[in-house]
C-alpha positions in Angstrom: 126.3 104.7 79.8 124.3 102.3 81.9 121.6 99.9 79.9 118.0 100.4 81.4 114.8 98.2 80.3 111.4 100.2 80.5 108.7 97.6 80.4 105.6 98.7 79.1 105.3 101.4 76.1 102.4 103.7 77.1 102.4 107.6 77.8 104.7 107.3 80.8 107.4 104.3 79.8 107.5 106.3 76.4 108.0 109.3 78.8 110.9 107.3 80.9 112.5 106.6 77.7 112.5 109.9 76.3 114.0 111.5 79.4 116.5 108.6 79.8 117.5 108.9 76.2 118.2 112.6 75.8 120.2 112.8 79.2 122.8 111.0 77.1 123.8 108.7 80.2 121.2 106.3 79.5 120.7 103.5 77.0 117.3 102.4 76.8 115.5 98.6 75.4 111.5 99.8 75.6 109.7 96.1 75.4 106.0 95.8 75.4 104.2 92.7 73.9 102.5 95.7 71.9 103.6 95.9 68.5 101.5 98.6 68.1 102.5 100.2 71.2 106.4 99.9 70.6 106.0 101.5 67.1 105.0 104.8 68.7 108.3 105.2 70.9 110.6 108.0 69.7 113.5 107.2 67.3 116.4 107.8 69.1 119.9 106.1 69.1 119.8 105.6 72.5 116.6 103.7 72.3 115.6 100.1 70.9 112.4 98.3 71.5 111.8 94.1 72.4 108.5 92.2 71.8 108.4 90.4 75.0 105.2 88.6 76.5 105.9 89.4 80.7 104.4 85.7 80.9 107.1 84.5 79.6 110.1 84.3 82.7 112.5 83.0 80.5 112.2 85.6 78.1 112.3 87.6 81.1 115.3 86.8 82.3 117.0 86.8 79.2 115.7 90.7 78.7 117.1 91.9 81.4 120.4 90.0 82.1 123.6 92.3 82.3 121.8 95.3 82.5 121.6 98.0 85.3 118.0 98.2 86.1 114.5 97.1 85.4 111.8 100.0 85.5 108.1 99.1 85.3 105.5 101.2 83.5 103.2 98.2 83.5 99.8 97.7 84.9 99.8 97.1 88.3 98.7 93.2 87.6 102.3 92.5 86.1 104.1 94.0 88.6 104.8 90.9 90.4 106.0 88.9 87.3 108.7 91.9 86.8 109.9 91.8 90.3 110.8 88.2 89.9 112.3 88.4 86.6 114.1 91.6 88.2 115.2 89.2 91.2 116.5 86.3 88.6 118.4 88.2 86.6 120.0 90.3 89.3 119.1 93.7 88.0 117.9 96.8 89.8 114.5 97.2 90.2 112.2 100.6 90.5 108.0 100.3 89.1 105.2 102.8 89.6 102.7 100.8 91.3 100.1 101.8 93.8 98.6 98.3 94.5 99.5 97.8 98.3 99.5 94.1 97.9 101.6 94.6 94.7 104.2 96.2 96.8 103.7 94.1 99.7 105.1 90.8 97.5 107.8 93.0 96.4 108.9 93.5 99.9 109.2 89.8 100.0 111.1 89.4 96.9 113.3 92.3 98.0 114.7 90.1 101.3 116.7 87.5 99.1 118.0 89.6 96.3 121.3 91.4 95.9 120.3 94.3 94.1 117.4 97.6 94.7 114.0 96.8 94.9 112.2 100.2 94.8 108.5 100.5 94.4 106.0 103.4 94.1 108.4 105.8 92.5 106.1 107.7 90.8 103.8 111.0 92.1 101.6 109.0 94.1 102.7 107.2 95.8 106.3 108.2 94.9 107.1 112.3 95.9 104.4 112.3 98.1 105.7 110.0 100.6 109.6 112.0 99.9 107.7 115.3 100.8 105.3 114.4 103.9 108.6 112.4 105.4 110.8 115.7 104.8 108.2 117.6 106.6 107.7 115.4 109.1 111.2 115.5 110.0 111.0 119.2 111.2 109.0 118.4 114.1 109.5 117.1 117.2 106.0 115.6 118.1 103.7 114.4 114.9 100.1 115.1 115.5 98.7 114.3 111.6 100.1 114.1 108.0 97.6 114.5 105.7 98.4 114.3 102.1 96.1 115.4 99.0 97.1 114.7 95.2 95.2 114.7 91.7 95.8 115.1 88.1 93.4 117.1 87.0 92.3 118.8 83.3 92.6 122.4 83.4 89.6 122.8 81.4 87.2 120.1 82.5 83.5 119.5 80.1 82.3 116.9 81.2 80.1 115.6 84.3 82.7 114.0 85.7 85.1 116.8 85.2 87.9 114.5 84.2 90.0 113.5 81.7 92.1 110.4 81.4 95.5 111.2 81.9 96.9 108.6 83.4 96.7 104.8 83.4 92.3 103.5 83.3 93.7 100.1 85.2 95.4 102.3 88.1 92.3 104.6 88.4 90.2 102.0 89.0 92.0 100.0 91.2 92.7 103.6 93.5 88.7 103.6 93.4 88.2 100.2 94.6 90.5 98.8 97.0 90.8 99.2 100.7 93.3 102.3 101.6 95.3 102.3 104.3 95.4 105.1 106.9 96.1 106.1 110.6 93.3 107.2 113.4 93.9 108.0 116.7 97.1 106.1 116.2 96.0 103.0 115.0 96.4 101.5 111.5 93.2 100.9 109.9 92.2 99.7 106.2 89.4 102.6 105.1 86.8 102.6 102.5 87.7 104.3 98.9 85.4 106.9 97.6 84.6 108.2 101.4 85.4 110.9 103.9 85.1 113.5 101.2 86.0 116.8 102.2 86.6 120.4 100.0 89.2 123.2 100.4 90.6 125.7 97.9 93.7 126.5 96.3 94.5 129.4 94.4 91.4 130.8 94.2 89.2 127.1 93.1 87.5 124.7 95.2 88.4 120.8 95.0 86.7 118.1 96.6 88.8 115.0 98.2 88.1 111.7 99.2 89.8 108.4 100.1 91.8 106.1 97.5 94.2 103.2 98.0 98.0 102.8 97.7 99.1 106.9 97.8 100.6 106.6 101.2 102.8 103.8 99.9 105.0 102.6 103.0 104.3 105.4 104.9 102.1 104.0 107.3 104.6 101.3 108.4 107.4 104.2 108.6 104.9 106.5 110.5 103.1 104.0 112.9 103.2 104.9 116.3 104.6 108.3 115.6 101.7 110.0 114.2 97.9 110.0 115.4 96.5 110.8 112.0 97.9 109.8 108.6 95.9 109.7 105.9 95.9 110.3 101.6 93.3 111.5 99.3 92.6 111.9 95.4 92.0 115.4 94.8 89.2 115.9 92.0 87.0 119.1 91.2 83.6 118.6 92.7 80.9 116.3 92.1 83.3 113.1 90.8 83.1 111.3 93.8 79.4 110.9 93.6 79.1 109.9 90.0 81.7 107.2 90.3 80.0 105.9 93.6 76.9 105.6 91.9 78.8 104.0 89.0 80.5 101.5 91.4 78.4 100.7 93.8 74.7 101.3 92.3 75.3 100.3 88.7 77.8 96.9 90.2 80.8 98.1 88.2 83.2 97.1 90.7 82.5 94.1 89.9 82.8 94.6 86.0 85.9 96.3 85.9 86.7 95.1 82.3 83.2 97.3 81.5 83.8 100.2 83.2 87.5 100.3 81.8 85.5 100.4 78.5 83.2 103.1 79.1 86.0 105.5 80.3 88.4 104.8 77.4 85.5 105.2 75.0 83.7 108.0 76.8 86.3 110.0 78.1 88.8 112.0 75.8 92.6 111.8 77.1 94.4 115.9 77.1 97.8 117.1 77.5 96.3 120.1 79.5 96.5 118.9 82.4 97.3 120.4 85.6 99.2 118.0 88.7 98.0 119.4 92.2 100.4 118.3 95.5 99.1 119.1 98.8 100.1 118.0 102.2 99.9 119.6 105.7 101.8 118.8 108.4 101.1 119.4 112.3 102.9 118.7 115.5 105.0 120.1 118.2 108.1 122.2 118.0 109.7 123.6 121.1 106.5 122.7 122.7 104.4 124.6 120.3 101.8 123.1 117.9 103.0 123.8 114.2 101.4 123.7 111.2 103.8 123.4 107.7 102.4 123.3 104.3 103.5 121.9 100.8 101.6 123.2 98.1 102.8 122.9 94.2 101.1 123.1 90.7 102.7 121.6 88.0 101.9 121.7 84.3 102.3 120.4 81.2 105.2 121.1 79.1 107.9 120.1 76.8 110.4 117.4 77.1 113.0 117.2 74.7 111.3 119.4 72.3 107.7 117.2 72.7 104.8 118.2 74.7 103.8 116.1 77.4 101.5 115.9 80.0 102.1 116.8 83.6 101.3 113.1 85.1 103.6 112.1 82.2 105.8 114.5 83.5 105.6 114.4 87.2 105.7 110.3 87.4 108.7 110.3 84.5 110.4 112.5 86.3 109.9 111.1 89.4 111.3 107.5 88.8 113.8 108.7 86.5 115.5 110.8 89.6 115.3 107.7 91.8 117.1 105.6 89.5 119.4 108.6 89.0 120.5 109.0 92.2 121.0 105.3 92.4 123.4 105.1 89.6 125.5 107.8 91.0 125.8 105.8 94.4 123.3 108.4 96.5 120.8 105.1 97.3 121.1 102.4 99.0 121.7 99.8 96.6 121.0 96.4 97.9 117.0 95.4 99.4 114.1 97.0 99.9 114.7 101.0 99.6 111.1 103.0 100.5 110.1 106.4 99.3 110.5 108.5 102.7 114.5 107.2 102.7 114.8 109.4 99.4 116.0 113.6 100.8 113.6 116.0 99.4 116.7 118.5 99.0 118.6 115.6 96.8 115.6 114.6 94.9 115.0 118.1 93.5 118.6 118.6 93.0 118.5 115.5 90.8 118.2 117.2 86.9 115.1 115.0 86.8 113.9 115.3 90.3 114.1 119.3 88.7 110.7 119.0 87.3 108.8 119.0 90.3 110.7 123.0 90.7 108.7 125.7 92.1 110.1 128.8 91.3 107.1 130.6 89.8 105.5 129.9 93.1 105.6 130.3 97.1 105.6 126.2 98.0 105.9 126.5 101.6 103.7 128.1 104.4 103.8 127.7 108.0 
């Protein structure tokens, strides 16, 4: 049994838990600074909760010394002051942030320490990165990686056809910063909210467009190896434009405290949700320009006996393999550790990594 700390008590750290707790390898301290929040975790003898303000470093420390790892559910905002604590109390450390500067100070923190740092281990950026790298892989010659996720409601009613699913703070922040992204070989920061395009899957059309911090490390790995490299939300058509208007006409960018308001009170959250993973891969093999194809739908279901929701599911399951497959030695345990280093193969081997199966589907085309 290893001793795991989840900070943060929302629909995905109580997710974490709950797979970590019914794997029976796992003992789990949930701490939020959330009363409220800690009293809706499962009852479960693996699992105990901790008031604990992420302020405080001493408290901190104290939290996490002697245990095996440190995995952060928190908003992206704290993810700094979790790292450190992480660092000082020489513990493992894994989070789901898709802030690039976030990650970027993590990095930093990562060069002194004895122990894992591994950031963005959730769907995006997370499996993403693990599936575009595996592709990549096959070639010889990279021309483009282009990579296309969303968490969608399978039955949307409303004008922005969306539902909140996942955290408000991340959404917004994906909708406002700079992304990162490769043209004609060069690596370039991008507007969010542009370059939308459409395609179709299955039968319904989707619109995409630009958003920061999916690619995670990618760019770094990929530079001057690939002349395109890029990562867009997917979202069913007609979002981008009302949250543009919303942004950049009405000036909530700049009220992001407002507009975090209006969504929590104006748009109902849903367990019927459906996660959508794209990405398309061309290059050279054998002299030959080759086109592969990942392409996965994933649902809600139950875990342990609960519902949950498919971004619960998919960004649960998702860190929970990673720190998996570093307990049992299949990680690199000391420094920095990105995404692409994880093997597609192992990760949906993992018994966690397993959520992410396909077998009601054809994933792959060339």
């Amino acid at each position: 049994m290893k001793d795991i700390v989840v900070i943060g008590a929302g629909k995905i750290g109580s997710t974490i838990a709950r797979m970590l707790a019914h794997s029976g390898d796992y003992r789990v301290t949930v701490a939020d600074r959330s009363e409220d929040q800690l009293a809706g975790i499962e009852s479960h003898a693996a699992v105990t909760t901790a008031v604990v303000d992420i302020a405080d470093a001493a408290a901190m420390k104290a939290l996490l010394t002697g245990k095996f790892a440190v995995l952060s559910a928190a908003p992206y905002h704290l993810t700094v002051a979790i790292a450190e604590a992480a660092a000082a109390a020489g513990v493992h450390y894994l989070d789901l942030t898709e802030d690039v500067e976030s990650t970027r100070q993590v990095k930093r923190i990562a060069e002194k320490a004895k122990t894992a740092f591994i950031p963005q281990c959730g769907l995006a950026p997370g499996f993403i990165s693990i599936v575009a790298n595996d592709l990549a892989s096959r070639f010889d010659t990279l021309d483009s990686v282009r990579m296309r996720v969303g968490a969608l409601p399978q039955y949307p009613s409303n004008a922005l056809n969306y539902n909140l699913t996942w955290s408000t703070d991340g959404v917004i922040n994906e909708y406002i910063e700079p992304c990162e992204a490769i043209v004609e070989g060069a690596l370039i920061e991008v507007p969010a909210l542009e370059e939308r395009e459409e395609f179709s899957l299955d039968g319904v059309t989707y619109e995409a467009f630009n958003t920061s911090g999916g690619l995670g490390t990618l760019c770094e790995t990929l530079k001057g190896k690939v002349r395109t490299l890029n990562y867009r939300t997917i979202r069913y058509p007609g979002h981008a434009a009302i949250m543009k208007a919303l942004l950049n006409d009405l000036g909530l960018r700049h009220r992001r405290e407002v507009l975090k308001d209006i969504f929590e009170n104006a748009l109902p959250t849903t367990t019927q949700d459906v996660v959508i993973i794209f990405v398309t891969v061309s290059g050279r093999k054998n002299g030959r320009l080759i086109q592969e194809t990942y392409a996965n739908k994933v649902y809600s279901a139950p875990v342990a006996g609960a519902l949950h929701s498919a971004i619960q599911i998919t960004t649960a399951g998702s860190i929970c393999a990673v720190l998996d497959m570093l307990a049992d030695g299949s990680l690199r345990a000391e420094g920095f550790v990105r995404q692409e280093e994880i093997a597609l193969d192992a990760f949906l081997a993992n018994r966690f990594g397993h959520y992410y199966a396909q077998e009601n589907r054809g994933a792959h085309a060339a």
